[in-house]
N, C-alpha and C positions, 0 to 999 in steps of 0.2 A: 719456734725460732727465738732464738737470745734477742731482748732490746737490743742489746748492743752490735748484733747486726744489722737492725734499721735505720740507718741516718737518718733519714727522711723524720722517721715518729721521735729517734730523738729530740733532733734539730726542734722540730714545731711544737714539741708536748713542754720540753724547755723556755721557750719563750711565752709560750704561753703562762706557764709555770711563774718563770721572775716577771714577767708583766702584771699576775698579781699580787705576788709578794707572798707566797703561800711557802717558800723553801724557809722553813727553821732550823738554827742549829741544837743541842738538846740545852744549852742554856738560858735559851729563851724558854724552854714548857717547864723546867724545874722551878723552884722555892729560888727567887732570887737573893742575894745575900746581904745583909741589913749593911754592914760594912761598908762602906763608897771605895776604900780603896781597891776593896775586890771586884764590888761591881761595875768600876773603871775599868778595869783587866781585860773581866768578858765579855765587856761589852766592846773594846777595843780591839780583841782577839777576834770576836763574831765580824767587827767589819775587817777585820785582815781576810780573815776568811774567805768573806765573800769579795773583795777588791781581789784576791790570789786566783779565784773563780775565771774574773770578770775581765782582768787583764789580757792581752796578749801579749803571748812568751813566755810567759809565767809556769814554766815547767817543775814539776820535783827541787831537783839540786838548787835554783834560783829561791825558790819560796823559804826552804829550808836555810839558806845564807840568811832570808831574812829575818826569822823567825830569830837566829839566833843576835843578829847584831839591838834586834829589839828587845831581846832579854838580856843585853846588856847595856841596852840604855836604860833601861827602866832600872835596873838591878844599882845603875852607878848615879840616877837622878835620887831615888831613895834612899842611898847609903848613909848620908848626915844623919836621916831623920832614926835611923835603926840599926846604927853599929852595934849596940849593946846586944842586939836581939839575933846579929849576923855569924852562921857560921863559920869556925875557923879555916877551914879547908876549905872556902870558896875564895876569891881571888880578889888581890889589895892591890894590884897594878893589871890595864895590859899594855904590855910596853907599846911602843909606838902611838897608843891613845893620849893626846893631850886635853885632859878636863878643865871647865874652869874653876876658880876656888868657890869652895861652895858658902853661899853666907851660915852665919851661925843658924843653928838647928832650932832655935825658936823663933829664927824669924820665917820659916820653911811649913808650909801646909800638904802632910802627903798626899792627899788625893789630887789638889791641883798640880803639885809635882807631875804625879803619874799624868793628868790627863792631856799636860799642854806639851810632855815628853811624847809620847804615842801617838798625839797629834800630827806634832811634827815628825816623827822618824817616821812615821805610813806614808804623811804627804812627799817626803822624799825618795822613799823605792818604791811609790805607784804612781809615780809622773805619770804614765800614761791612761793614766786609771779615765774611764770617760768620764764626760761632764756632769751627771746624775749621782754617779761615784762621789765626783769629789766633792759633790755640794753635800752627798750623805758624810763624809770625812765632817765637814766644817760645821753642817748643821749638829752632830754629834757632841763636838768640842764644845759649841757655844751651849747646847743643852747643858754640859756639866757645869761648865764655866758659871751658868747662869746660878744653877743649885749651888753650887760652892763658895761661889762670893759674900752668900750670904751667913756663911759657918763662920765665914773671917774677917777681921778690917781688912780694907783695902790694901794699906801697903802690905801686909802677910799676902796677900792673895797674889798682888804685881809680882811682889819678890819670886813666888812659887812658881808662878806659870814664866817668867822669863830664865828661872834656873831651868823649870824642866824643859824649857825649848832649846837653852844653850848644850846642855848636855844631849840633848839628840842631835842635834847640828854637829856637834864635836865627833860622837861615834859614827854620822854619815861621813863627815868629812873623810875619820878613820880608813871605813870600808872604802873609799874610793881610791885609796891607795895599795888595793887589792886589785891590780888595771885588770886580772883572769873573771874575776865575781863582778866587778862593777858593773852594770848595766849590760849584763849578760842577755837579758832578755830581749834585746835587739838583735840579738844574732846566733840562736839555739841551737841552728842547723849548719854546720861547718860541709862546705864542699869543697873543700881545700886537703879536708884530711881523708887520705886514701887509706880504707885499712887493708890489711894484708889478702894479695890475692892468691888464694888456691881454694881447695875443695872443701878444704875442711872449716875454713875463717869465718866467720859472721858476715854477713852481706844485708843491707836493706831489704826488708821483705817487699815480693811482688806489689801485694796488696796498698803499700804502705812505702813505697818508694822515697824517702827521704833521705838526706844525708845524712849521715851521724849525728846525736844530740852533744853536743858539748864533748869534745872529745879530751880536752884539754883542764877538764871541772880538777882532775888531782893536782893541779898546781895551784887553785884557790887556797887562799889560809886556811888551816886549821886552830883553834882555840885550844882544846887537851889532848889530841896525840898526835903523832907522826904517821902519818898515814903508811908510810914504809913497815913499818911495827905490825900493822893488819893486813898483811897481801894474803890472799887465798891462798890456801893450797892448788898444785895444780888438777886442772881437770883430766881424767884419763883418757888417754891415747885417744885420737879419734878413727871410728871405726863403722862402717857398715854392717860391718857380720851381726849374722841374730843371736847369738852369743857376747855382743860385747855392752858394756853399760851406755852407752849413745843409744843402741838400737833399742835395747829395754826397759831405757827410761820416755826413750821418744813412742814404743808402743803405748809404755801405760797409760801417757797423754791422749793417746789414737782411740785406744779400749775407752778411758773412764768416760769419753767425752761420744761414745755409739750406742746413745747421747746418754748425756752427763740427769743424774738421777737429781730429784728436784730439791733434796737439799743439797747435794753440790752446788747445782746453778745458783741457789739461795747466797750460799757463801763465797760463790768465785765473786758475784754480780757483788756482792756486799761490800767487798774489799777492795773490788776493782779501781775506782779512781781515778786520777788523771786524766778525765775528757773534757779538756780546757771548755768553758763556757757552761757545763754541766755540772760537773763535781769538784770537787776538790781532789789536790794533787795530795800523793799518799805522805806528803811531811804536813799539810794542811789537816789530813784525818787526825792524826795523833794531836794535834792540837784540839782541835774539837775532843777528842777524848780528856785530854788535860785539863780544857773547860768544865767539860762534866768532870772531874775529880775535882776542882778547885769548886764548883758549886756545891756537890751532896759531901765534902768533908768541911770548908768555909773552915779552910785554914788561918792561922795569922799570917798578915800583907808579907811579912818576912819568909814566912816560909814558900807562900804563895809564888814572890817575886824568885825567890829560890827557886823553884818549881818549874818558871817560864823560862830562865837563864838555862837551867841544867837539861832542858827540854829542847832548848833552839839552841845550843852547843854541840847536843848529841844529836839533833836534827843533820846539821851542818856537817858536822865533820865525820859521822859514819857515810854520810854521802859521797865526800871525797874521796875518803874510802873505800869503798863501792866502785866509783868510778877507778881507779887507780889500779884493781883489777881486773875489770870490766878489758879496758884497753890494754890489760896487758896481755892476755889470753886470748881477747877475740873472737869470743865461744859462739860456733852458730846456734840461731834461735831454732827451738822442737820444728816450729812452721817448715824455716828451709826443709830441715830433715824428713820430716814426716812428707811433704812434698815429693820431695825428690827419691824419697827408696820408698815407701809404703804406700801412699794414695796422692797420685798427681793436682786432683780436686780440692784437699781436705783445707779446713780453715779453722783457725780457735775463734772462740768466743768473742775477741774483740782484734782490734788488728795490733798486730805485735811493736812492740816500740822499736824507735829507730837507734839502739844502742844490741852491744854485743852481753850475750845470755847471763852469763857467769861472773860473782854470784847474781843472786836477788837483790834487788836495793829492798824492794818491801818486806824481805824477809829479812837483811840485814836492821833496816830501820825499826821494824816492826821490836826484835828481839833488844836494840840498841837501846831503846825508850822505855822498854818492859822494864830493861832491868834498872835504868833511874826511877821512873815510878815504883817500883816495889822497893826498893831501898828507900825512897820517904815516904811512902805510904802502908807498906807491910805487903805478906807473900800471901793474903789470901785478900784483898779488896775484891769485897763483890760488886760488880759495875755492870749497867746494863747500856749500850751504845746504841745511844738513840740518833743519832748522825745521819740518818737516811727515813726517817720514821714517817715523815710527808708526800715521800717520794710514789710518783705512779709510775714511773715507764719501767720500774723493776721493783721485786717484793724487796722493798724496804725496811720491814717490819725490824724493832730492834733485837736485838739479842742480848743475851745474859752470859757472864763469865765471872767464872771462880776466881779469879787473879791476871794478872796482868801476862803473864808468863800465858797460858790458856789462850788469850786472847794473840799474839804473837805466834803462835805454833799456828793460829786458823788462819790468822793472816799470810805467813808463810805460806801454807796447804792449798792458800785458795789459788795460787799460782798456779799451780800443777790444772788442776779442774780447768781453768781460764785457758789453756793450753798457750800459755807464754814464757812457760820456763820449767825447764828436768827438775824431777826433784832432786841431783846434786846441788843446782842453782841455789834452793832454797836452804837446805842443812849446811852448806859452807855457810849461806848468805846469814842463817841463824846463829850457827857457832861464831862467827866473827863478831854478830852482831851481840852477844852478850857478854862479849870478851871486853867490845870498846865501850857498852855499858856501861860493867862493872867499874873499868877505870873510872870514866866520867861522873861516877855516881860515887866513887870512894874516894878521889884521890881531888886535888886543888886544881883547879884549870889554869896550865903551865904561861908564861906571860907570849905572849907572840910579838910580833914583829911590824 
């Protein structure tokens, strides 16, 4: 039997787990980076990480909005110090953001910049972060604070850390004029929104009886597309017959999983994700993976901070994306089907989300991030994802991949295995997903609103 059918050995093996501190991310086992303003970054990212974990509410779509408004604080507390070094096709307004004037660039010290910005932008979209959380937030801050004061006089340092906390204040302020995104995380589950009743529509699984997740996420801002520009294709006719694509994508999942062979289980479990308290949500992985690129390449802060913008953009807004489809289709999940015409018994691997099938978000996300990391890093980075490398309740062991693009396809694939989604779900969810990429990763992030 899969972990992930044990709550019970979850729940306890988990607490056991963060009671002693044994969960690493892989930027804590690598070659740390001599750099401070890098290794601000990771270490700021590893507690997003785990506060994204540890939060409740803190689903996908949420984590993702926030990933990206912090790579644009950071990106717009750093800009004095690194205009010279900034690409031109990244972005010199966004509308509706009012910044403060930033003082002259030698009175400005990057790293405390970065660290009293990330301070402050985590401590305001993990308000509810517990009290052990936030004293790790604060003990963090003061630990840099403390190394950094003494790189600089005084007033360079004052100056640095009250720029970088005004500019994170300024872009929270921003996002809360997003009233769909704001503080979403209080209310994830909408049972107001009825989706469409018939035979064929997505319904809450048995298992997992929830109301819809965020039904409403495609009206969140976007940062570079229009999410109208990425609607799926539609999904084919729905149909029971053993001849039609429902019934032969919902068997493959029936077959591959009577039972799933043990390097499946290896990869569905790998990629799986999203068990609030447990893992990280699947825009959180990709971070973690970005981590590990930002540690074994130990880029410059420019390209770096590039990196976490163009990451928490594409995070963001393939999600809304996603969702935008998601509800317009209303695709039932393998579960109901395979339920209800093939085996009345059968159950996937972990219990299915409470959102409609079509596409994949991890398959859109997964392909949407590939193609900005291989456009700043190149189309064959060998990387091995050590993200789960501590883990007992499932083989964590990491894995090795040829490129980014490879890692994205297993991502995609491991849905099918996990039996949570047809593989149509997954190859729209992939084609879209390298479509709003390529934008994001070639073109200027458009000014918003």
């Amino acid at each position: 039997m899969s972990f992930l059918n044990n709550n019970k050995l979850i729940w306890s093996t988990a607490l056991v787990i963060l009671a002693m501190g044994v969960i690493f991310f892989s930027s804590k086992k690598m070659h740390r980076p001599s750099d401070p303003s890098l290794a601000i970054m990771l270490d700021w990212h590893d507690y997003a990480m785990k506060a994204e974990r540890e939060c409740e509410g803190y689903r996908m779509p949420i984590v993702a909005r926030i990933y990206a408004y912090s790579g644009i604080a950071a990106w717009e507390a750093a800009r004095p110090l690194l205009e010279k070094n900034l690409s031109q096709n990244l972005p010199t307004h966004f509308s509706g953001l009012k910044l403060p004037t930033p003082p002259p660039a030698e009175s400005l010290h990057l790293p405390t910049v970065l660290n009293a910005c990330y301070s402050t932008i985590f401590q305001k979209f993990f308000l509810v972060a517990p009290r052990p959380l936030e004293t790790e937030r604060m003990n963090l801050g003061v630990k840099w604070a403390k190394k950094l004061s003494g790189e600089t006089g005084s007033e360079v340092f004052n100056t640095s850390r009250d720029f970088g906390e005004k500019i994170a204040l300024a872009v929270y302020d921003w996002s809360s004029t997003d009233t769909i995104g704001h503080m979403a995380y209080l209310h994830i589950y909408d049972d107001k929104f009825q989706p469409p009743q018939n035979n064929a529509a997505w319904q809450p699984s048995d298992d997992f009886p929830m109301p819809p997740l965020l039904p409403r996420w495609n009206e969140t801002r976007c940062f570079a597309i229009n999410p109208n520009d990425f609607i799926a294709t539609p999904p084919p006719p729905f149909s029971v017959e053993p001849q039609s694509p429902y019934y032969s994508q919902a068997l493959e999942i029936y077959t591959m999983n009577a039972p799933l062979s043990a390097d499946n289980q290896w990869i569905a479990e790998f990629w799986s994700d999203d068990f609030s308290g447990l893992t990280l949500t699947s825009a959180g992985r990709w971070i973690s993976i970005t981590n590990q690129v930002i540690q074994q390449s130990q880029p410059s802060p420019a390209k770096a901070l590039e990196t976490y913008l163009r990451v928490g953009i594409t995070l963001s807004d393939a999600t809304v994306a996603c969702w935008n489809s998601k509800y317009k289709y209303n695709t039932m999940r393998p579960e109901t089907f395979i339920r209800r015409i093939i085996q009345r018994d059968w159950r996937p691997i972990v219990h299915t989300p409470s959102h409609p099938s079509y596409p994949s978000a991890h398959a859109m996300v997964a392909a949407a991030i590939a193609q900005v990391l291989t456009q700043l890093y190149g189309d064959h980075y060998e990387i091995t994802d050590r993200t789960h490398q501590n883990r007992t309740e499932f083989k964590g062991d990491p894995r090795h991949y040829h490129s980014f693009r490879e890692m994205a396809l297993e991502s995609a694939s491991s849905r099918i295995a996990l039996g949570v989604h047809y593989r149509m779900d997954c190859d729209e969810g992939t084609r879209l997903g390298f479509a709003i990429g390529e934008k994001i990763a070639s073109e200027a992030v458009k000014d918003v609103e």
